[in-house]
Structures are given as C-alpha cells and as structure tokens.
N, C-alpha and C positions, 0 to 999 in steps of 0.2 A: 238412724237405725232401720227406717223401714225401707227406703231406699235399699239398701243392702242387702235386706228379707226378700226383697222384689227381686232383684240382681240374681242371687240364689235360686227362689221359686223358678225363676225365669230359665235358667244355666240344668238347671235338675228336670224341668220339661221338655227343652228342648232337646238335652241331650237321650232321653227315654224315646220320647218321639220319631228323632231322629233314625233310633237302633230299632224301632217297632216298624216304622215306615216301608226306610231302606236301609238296613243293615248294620248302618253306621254314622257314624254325628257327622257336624258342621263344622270344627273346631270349637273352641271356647268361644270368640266373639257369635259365630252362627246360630251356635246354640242356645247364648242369651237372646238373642233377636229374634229369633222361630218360637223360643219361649214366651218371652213376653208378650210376641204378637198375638199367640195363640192364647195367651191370660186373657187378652183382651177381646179376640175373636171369642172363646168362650163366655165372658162377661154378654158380651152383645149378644149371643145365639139362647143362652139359655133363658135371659129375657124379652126378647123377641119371641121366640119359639114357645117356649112355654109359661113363659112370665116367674119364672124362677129366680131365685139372685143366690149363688154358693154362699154357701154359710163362712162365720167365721173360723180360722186356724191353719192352720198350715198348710195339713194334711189336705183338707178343703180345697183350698189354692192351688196345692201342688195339681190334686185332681182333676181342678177344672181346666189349669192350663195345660197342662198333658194332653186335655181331650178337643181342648183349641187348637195345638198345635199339631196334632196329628188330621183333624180337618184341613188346618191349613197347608200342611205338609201333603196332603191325598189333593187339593184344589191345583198345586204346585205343579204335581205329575200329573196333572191332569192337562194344565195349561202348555206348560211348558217341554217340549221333546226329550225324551230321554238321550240320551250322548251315549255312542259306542264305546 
C-alpha cells in the first residue's frame, strides 16, 4: 500500500509541477518520474539545507515533492536547451 501512496504522491507532483513550470505535464509515466525524483530531491535539500525532514501525511509529502520537483524541473531548463 505505501508503494501505491508513493506512485500517487509521486504522479500528483509531477503533474502540478510540470503545469507550474512549463504549462503542461509529461504524460502519466513523466510525471511519476519528475515526481518521485523531486520527493526525493526535496528529502535531500530540506535536510541538507536546513536540516529539516517534512513531517508526516500526505499533504506533507505531496508538498515537499511538488517543491522538489519543480527545483528539478527549473535545474532541467536550465541545463538542458529549450526546442523550438
């Protein structure tokens, strides 16, 4: 089950992310994958950075990985060229 919770968390960040970023998602697979990374880039930054760890619940989760994944999605365009 928490597999699944993750899947979700993961799928509802990325796709937020994605439409805050650049306007529009990744599809389903993209947006679990941006999600999750960005759960986990959040996990590492907020601990790093300020020695924080997101509390627990959902809501929690859903927030920190939104705010990973849009880091990671701004590092992205960053790195990488935009396409005409």
């Amino acid at each position: 089950m928490h597999v699944l919770t993750f899947i979700v968390i993961g799928l509802m960040a990325g796709a937020l992310a994605g439409r805050v970023v650049s306007g529009h998602g990744y599809g389903l697979l993209g947006d679990i994958v941006v999600g999750i990374s960005g759960s986990l880039l959040a996990g590492w930054l907020f601990a790093a950075c300020w020695g924080v760890v997101a509390g627990p619940g959902f809501f929690m989760s859903l927030f920190s990985a939104f705010i990973g994944a849009v880091v990671l999605l701004g590092v992205i365009r960053l790195v990488v060229p935009a396409r005409a």
